[in-house]
C-alpha positions in Angstrom: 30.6 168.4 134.4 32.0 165.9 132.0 29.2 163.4 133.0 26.7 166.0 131.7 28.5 167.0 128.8 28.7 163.1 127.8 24.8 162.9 128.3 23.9 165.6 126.4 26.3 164.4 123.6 24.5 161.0 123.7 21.0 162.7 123.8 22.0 164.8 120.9 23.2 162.0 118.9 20.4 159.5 119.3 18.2 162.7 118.4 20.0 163.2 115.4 19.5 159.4 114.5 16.2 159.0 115.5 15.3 162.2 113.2 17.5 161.0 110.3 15.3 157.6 110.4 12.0 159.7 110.6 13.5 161.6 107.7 15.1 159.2 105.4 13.4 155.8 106.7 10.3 154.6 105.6 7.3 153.7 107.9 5.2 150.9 107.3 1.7 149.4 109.2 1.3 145.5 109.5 -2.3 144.5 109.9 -3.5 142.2 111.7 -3.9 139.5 108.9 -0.3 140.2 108.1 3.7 140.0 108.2 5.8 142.0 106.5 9.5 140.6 105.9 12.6 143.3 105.3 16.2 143.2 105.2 17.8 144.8 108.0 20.8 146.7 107.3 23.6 143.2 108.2 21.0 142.1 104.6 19.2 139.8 107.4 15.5 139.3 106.7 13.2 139.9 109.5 9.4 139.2 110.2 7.8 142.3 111.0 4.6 141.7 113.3 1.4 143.6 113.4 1.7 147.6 114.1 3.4 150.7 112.7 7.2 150.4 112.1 9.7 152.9 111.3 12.3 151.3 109.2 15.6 152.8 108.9 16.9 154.6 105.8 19.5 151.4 105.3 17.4 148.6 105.3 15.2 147.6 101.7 11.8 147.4 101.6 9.4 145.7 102.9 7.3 142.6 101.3 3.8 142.3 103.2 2.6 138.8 102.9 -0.9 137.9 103.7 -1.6 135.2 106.4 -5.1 134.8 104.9 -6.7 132.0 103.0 -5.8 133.1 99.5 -7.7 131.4 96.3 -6.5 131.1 93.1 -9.1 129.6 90.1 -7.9 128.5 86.7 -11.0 127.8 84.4 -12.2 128.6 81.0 -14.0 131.7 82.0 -11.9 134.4 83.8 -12.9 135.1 87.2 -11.3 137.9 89.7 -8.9 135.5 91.0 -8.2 134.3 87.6 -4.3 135.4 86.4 -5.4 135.2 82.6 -8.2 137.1 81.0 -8.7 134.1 78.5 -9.0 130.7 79.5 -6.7 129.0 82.4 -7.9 126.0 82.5 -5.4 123.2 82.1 -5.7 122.0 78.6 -4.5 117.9 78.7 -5.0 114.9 76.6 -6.4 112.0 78.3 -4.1 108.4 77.9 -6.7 107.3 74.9 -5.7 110.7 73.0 -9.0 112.3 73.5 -8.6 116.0 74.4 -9.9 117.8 78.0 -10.3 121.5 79.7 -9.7 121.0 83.2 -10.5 123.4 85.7 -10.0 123.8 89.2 -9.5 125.9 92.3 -6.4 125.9 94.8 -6.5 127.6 98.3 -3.6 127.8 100.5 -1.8 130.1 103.3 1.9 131.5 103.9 3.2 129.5 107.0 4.1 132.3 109.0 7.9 130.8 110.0 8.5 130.0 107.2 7.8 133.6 106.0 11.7 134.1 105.3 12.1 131.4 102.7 9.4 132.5 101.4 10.5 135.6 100.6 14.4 134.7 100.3 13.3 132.5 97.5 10.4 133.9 95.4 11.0 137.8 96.6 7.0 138.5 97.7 3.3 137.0 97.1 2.6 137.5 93.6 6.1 135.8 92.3 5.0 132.8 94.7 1.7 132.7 93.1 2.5 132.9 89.8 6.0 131.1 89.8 4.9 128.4 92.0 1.3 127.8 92.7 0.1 128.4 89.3 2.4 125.9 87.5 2.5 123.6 89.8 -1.0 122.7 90.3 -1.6 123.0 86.4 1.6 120.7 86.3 0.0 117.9 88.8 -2.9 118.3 86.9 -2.0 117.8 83.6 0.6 114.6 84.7 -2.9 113.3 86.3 -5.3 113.6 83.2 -2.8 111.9 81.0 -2.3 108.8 83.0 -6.0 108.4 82.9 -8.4 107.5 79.8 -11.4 109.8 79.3 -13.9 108.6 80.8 -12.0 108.0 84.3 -11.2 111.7 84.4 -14.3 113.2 83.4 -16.5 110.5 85.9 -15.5 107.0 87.2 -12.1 108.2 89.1 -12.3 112.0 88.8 -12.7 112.0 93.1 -9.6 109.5 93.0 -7.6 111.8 90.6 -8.8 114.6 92.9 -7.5 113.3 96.0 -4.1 112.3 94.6 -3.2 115.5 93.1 -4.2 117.3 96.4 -2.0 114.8 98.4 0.9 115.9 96.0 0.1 119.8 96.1 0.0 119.6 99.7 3.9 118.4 99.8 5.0 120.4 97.5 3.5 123.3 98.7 5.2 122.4 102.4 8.6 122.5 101.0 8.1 125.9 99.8 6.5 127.7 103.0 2.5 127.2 102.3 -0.5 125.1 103.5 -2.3 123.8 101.3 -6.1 124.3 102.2 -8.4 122.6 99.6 -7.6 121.7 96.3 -10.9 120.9 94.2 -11.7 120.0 90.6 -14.2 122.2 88.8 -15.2 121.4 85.8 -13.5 118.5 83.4 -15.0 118.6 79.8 -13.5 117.3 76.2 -14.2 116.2 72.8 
């Protein structure tokens, strides 16, 4: 008799939990393209995998990251995967003082284990974007131009200049939990 009456006291109480997660948790679906990273209720972040979760009423949100190919485009006309509805291209001055528009496009991926940095460090996608891919390609870019007279960047070593700043991106963008895809220069103009 005390057997059952412990069972049914354990049966009751993990139906009282598992309602008060329905109730007060949240539920979240993964797709396939996906992870979402949440903090468990120890504040421990954990990859969630493709599917439907139920997360418990104690835990924070969840941050969905795409594992996609993402593009981001920074040129003097805005474009949907422009940040900027004016002009983003990186405005430089070559090393003979002459002044260029540099545009360019940057493609990269979340590395999926490195998902929890990711999100320890820059909270979710857009911050990463914004706080790290944008500046830092428009950085490498402008350090390039300015080490370079006008006419190297805008012909004679614009595929060298390419290739380095890509090289560069591609580190950086390792240390902080993204592959770097392709890099590619646009369109380089001046006066």
């Amino acid at each position: 008799m005390l057997n059952k009456l412990r069972m049914v006291s354990v049966m009751g109480l993990l139906f009282v939990s598992i309602s008060a997660c329905t109730l007060f948790g949240s539920q979240i679906t993964v797709a396939d393209n996906e992870r979402g990273v949440v903090a468990d209720d120890q504040g421990q972040l954990q990859v969630l995998k493709p599917g439907t979760h139920i997360l418990s009423p104690f835990w924070g949100e969840a941050t969905i990251f795409p594992l996609a190919d993402q593009t981001y485009v920074m040129t003097e006309q805005p474009t949907s995967e422009s940040a900027f509805q004016g002009s983003d291209a990186v405005e430089a001055r070559s090393k003979d003082g002459r002044q260029l528009w540099i545009g360019s496009t940057v493609t990269f991926h979340f590395v999926e284990s490195k998902l929890t940095d990711v999100r320890r460090t820059w909270q979710g996608p857009k911050p990463f974007l914004y706080g790290f891919i944008r500046p830092t390609t428009r950085n490498l870019i402008y350090n390039s131009a300015v080490q370079h007279n006008y006419e190297e960047v805008v012909s004679s070593k614009r595929n060298e200049i390419e290739v380095v700043i890509r090289q560069k991106l591609a580190e950086e963008f390792s240390k902080q939990g993204a592959e770097l895809v392709e890099f590619k220069l646009l369109d380089v103009r001046g006066e």
